[in-house]
C-alpha positions as CSV (number, residue, x, y, z in Angstrom):
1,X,110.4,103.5,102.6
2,X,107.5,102.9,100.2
3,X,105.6,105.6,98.9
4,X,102.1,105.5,98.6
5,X,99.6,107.8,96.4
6,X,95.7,107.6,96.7
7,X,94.0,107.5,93.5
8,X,90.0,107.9,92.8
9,X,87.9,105.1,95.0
10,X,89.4,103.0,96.5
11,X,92.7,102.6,94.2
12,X,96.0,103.5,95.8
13,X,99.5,103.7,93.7
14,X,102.7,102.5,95.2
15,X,105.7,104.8,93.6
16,X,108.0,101.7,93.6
17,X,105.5,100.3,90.7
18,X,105.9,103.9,89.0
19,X,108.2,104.9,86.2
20,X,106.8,107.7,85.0
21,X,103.6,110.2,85.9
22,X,102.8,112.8,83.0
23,X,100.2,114.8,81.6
24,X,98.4,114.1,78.0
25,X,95.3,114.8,76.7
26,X,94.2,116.1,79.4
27,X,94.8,113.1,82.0
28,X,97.8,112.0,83.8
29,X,99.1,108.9,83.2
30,X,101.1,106.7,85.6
31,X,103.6,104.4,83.5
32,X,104.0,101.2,85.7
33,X,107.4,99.2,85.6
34,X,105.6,96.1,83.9
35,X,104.1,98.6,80.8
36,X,100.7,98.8,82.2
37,X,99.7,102.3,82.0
38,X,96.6,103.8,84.7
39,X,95.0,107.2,83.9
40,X,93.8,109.8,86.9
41,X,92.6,113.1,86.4
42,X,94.7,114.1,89.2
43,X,97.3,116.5,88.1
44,X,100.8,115.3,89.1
45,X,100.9,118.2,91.8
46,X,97.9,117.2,93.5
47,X,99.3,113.6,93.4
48,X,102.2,114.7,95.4
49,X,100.1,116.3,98.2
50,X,97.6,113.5,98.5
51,X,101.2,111.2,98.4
52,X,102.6,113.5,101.1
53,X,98.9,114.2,103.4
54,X,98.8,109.9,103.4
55,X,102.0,109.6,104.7
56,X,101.9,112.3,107.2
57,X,98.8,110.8,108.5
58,X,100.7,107.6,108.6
59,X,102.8,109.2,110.5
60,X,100.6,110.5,113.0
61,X,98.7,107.4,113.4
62,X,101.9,105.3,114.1
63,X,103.2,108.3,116.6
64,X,99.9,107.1,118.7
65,X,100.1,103.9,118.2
66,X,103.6,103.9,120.0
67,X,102.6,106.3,122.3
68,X,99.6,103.9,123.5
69,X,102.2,100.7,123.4
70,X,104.4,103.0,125.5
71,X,101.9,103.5,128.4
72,X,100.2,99.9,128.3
73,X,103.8,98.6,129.0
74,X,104.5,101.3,132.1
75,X,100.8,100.0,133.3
């Protein structure tokens, strides 16, 4: 399962793209696999609860999703 962090905007991060998140200079900085670097000034903890809050709202939205397939089908 892909894991997906919201950045500032509209910019979102997948983890599988990440090698390394770590503060400096005040910033954190998201090595990608291909040597690109992107800055946030989201703090690595704060990165892992908007990761986590996103996929629990995934979650949540696909429980309804099925839930609403489910009783279409027994219509």
């Amino acid at each position: 399962m892909r894991m997906f962090i919201p950045l500032e905007g509209e910019n979102v991060l997948c983890l599988e793209n990440a090698v390394a998140i770590y503060r400096e200079d005040g910033v954190t900085v998201i090595l990608r696999r291909n040597g690109g670097k992107e800055r946030t000034s989201f703090t690595p903890r704060i990165l892992a609860k908007r990761g986590a809050e996103l996929s629990a709202r995934w979650a949540a939205d696909a429980a309804l999703m099925k839930e609403d397939l489910r009783k279409r089908s027994n219509s």
